[in-house]
N, C-alpha and C positions, 0 to 999 in steps of 0.2 A: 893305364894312366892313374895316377895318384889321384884323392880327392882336394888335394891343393890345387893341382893342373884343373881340374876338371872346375871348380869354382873359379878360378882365374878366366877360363872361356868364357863363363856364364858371366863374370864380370865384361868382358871385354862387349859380350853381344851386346849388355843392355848398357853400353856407351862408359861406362866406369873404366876409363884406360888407365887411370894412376892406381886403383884396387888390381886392376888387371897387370899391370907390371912390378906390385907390390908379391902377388900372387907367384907370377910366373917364379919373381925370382926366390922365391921361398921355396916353389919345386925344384929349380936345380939344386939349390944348398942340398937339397935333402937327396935328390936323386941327381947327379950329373948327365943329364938326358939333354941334346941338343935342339930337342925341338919345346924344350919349353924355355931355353936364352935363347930360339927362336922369338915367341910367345910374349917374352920379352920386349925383346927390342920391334916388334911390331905394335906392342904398347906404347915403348917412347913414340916410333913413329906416329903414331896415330894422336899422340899429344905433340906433335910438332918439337920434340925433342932433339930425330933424330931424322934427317934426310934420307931423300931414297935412293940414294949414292950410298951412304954410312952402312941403309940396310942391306943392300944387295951383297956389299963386302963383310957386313955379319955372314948372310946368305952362304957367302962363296967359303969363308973363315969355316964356318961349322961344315962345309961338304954339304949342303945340302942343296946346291943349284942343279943339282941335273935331275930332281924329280919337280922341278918347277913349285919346289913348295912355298919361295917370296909369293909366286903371285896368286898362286891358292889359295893361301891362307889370306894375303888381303881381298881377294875375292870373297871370298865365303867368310871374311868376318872374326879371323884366330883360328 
């Protein structure tokens, strides 16, 4: 994980969602990694950007529904 990603979590934990989705997408530019335009758009969502219809079709878009990581990551936070 880059230290872009890895600042963008720490933004995300301590409630900074607009740093944290400024973050995330500043890692993909840099690296085209799906779990951080995950990291992303769990950002908009958590600023009420982006519904959880919108996300789960991120979710399913980037292939990442079948390790359950929408609801992990809003579980635990990013």
């Amino acid at each position: 994980m880059s230290e872009v990603h890895e600042r963008g979590r720490a933004a995300f934990r301590r409630g900074d969602y607009a740093e944290a989705e400024r973050l995330a997408r500043e890692a993909y530019e840099q690296t085209a990694n799906p779990h951080s335009r995950l990291n992303e758009m769990v950002a908009r969502y958590a600023q009420g950007k982006l519904s959880k219809t919108e996300l789960d079709v991120t979710i399913h878009d980037l292939g990442l529904e079948g390790g359950g990581h929408g609801r992990s990551v809003l579980a635990r936070g990013y």
